[in-house]
C-alpha distance (Angstrom), angle and dihedral (degrees) to the residues before:
residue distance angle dihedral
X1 . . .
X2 3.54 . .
X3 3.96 133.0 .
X4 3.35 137.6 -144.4
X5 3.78 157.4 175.5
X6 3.50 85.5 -115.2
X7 4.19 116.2 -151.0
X8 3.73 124.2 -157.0
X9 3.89 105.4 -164.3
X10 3.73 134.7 169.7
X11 3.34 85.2 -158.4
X12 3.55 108.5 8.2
X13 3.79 104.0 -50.2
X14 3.71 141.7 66.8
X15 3.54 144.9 101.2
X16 3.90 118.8 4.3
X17 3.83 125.4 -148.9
X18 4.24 100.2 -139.7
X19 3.81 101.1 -137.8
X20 4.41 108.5 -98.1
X21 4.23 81.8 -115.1
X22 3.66 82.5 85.8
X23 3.92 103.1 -122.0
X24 3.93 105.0 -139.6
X25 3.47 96.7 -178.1
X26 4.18 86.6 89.5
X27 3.79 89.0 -146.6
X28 3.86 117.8 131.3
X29 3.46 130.8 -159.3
X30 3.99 111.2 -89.8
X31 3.96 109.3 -112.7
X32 3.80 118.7 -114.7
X33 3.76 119.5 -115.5
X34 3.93 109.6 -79.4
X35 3.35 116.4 -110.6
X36 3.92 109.5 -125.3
X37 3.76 107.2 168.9
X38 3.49 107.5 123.3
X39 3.96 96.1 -28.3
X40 3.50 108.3 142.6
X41 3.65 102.3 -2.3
X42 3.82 91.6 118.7
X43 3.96 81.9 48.2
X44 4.03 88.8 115.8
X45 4.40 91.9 44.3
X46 3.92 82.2 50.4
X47 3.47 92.0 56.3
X48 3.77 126.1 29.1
X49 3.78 119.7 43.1
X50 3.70 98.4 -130.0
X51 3.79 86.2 122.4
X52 3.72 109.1 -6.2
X53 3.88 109.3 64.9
X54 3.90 95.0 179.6
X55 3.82 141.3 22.2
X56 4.26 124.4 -135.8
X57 3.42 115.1 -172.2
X58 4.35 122.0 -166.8
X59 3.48 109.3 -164.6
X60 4.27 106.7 -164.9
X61 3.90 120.0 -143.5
X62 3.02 139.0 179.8
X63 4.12 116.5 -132.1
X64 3.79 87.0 -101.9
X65 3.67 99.6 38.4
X66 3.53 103.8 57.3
X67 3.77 116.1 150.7
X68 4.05 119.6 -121.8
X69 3.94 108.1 -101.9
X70 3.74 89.1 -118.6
X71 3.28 98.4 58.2
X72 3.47 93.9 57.0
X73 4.69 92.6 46.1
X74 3.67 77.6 47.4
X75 4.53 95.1 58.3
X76 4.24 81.7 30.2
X77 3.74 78.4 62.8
X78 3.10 107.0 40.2
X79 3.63 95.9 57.8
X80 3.60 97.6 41.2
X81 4.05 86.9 63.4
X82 4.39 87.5 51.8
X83 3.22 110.6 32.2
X84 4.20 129.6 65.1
X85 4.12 103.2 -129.8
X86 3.41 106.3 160.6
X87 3.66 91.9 -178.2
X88 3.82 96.6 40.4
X89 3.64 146.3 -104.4
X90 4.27 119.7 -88.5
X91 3.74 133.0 -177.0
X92 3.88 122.9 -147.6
X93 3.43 123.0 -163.4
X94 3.96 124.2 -137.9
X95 3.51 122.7 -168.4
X96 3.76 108.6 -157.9
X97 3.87 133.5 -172.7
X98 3.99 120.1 -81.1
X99 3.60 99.8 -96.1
X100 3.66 94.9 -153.3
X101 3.81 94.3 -139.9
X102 4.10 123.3 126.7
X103 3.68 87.9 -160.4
X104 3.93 146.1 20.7
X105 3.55 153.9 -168.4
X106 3.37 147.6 -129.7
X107 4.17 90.2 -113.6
X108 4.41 77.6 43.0
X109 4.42 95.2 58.4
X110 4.03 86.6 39.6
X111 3.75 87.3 55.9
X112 3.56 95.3 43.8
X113 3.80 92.5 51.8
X114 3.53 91.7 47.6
X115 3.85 87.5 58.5
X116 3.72 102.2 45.7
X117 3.47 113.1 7.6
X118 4.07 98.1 126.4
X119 3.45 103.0 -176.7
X120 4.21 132.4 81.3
X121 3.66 134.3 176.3
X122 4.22 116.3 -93.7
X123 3.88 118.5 -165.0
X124 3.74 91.2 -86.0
X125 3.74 103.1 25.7
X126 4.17 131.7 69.4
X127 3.47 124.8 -162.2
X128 3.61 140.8 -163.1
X129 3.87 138.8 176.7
X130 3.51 141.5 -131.4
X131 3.73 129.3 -159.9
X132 3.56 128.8 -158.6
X133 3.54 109.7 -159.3
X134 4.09 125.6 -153.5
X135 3.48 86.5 -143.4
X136 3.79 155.8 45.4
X137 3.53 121.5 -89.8
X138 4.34 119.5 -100.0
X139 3.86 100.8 -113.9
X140 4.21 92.7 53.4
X141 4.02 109.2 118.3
X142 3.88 128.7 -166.2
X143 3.97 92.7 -80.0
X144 3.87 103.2 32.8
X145 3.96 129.8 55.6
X146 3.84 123.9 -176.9
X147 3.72 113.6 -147.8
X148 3.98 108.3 -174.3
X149 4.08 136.1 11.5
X150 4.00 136.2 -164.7
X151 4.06 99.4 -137.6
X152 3.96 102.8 178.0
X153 3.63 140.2 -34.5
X154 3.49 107.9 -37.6
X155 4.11 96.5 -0.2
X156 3.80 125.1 100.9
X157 3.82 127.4 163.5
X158 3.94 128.5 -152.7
X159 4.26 121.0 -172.6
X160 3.71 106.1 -140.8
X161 3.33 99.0 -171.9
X162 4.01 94.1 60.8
X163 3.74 76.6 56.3
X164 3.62 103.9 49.3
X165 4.22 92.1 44.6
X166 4.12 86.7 51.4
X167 4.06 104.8 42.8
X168 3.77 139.6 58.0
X169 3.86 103.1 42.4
X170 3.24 135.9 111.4
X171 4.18 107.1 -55.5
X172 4.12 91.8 -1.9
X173 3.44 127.4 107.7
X174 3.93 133.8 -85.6
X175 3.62 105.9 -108.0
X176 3.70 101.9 -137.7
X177 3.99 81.2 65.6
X178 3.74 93.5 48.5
X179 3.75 91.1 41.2
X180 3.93 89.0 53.2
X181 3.84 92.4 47.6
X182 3.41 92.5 59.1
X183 3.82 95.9 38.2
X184 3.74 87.7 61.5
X185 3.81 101.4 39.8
X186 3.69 97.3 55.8
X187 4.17 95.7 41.8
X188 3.80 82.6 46.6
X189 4.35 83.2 61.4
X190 3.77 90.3 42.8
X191 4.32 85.1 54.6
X192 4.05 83.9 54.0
X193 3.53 98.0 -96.1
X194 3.11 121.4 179.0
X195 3.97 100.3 25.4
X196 3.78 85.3 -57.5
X197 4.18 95.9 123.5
X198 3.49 95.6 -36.3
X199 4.19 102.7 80.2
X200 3.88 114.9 -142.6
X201 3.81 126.3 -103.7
X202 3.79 85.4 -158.0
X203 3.22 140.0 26.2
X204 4.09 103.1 -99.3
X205 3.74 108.4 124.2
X206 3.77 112.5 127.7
X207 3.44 108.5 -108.7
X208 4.09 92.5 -152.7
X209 3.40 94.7 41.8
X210 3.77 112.2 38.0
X211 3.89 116.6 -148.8
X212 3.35 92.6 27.2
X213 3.76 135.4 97.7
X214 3.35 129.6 -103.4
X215 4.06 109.1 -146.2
X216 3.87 108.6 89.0
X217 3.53 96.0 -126.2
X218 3.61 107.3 47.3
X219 3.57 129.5 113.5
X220 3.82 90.4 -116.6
X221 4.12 100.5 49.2
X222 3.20 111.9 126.1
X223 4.04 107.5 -129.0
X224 4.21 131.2 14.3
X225 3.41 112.4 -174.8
X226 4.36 117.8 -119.1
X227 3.38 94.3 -99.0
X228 3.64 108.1 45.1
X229 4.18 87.6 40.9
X230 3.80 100.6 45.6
X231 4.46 84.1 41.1
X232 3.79 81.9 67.6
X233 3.37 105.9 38.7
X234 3.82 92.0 58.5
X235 3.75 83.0 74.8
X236 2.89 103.3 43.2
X237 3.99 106.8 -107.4
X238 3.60 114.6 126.1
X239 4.17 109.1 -177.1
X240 3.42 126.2 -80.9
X241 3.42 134.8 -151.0
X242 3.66 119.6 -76.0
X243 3.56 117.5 -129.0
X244 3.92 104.6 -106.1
X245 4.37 79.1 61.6
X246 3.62 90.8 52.2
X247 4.05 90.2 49.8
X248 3.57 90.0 53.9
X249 3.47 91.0 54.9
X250 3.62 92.4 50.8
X251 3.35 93.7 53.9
X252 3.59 95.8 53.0
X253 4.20 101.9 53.0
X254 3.49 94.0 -74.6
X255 3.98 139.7 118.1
């Protein structure tokens, strides 16, 4: 089974599992450049309900992808605590073709949502969509693994099957917990966290690692090391936000 520095990014960078061989060098790998085109600039639509009402959510999979129902109450959760839906929050799930890829872009999950995304926004309703990829994404090396992306507006990406190869053994983490960690980071970009649509109450944007929180134990810090992470996903408590995320939510329509 393979191991990996691995990197949870709403845009390409996030929190990194340190391999369990205990690297002592103390070097990490350096994040990619965030991408900022249209990520989070529906961040206020997402989350008041001066126009949007309610909230559907399609999450994409492939047959061998599929996501673990938890993970996906957990996100339905999540965003029913943050954002004001009147009407409610839904999920739909699309089963999609194997795409027969080991690896993809950014330009690869755009195409792919072009293709099958099912969903669009109505005058009361906002959408967004999820894709699970069978796959790992393009830019991953032999020491580093990223595990989710934010790709636009409303359009986020996770690859499963980096997932699946790095969770459920012996010391690792479940994967319905790493799953919803990286659910919740990258929709937490796409609401315009950190100062990414949504503007900050307080100053608490990580100056190293722009778009990302500074408080260690937020949902929205950029790096936990293996131990630490995979300590509190064995029971069951993935990070929440901290409460200088929460504020900025407030502020901008949500709860």
């Amino acid at each position: 089974m393979k191991h990996f520095k691995i990197v949870l990014t709403a845009v390409i960078t996030v929190l990194f599992f340190q391999n369990c061989s205990d690297d002592d060098s103390g070097s990490s790998p350096e994040p990619s450049a965030v991408i900022t085109d249209n990520v989070g600039a529906l961040a206020s639509s997402f989350l008041s309900s001066t126009q949007f009402k309610s909230l559907k959510v399609e999450i994409a999979f492939e047959q061998s992808s599929q996501p673990e129902p938890a993970t996906l109450d957990s996100l339905k959760t999540f965003l029913e605590r943050r954002l004001n839906k009147p009407n409610g929050i839904s999920f739909i799930n699309t089963v999609i073709p194997d795409q027969n890829k080991s690896s993809f872009s950014v330009a690869d999950v755009r195409s792919i949502e072009t293709g099958f995304r099912t969903v669009s926004n109505t005058s009361d309703e906002i959408t967004a969509f999820f894709y699970f990829a069978n796959g790992s994404f393009i830019d991953d090396t032999d020491s580093t693994a990223t595990l989710g992306l934010a790709f636009n507006s409303s359009s986020m990406c996770l690859f499963e099957k980096t997932i699946m190869e790095n969770t459920g053994g012996l010391g690792e983490a479940r994967k319905a917990d790493v799953e919803e960690g990286v659910l919740k980071h990258e929709f937490g970009h796409i609401l315009g966290l950190v100062n990414l649509g949504t503007a900050l109450q307080n100053q608490h944007e990580d100056a190293d690692h722009p778009k990302h929180c500074d408080v260690q134990s937020c949902l929205m810090y950029f790096a936990i090391n293996t131990q630490s992470f995979i300590g509190m996903m064995g029971v069951g408590s993935v990070p929440d936000l901290d409460a200088q995320c929460i504020a900025d939510l407030r502020a901008n329509g949500g709860k």
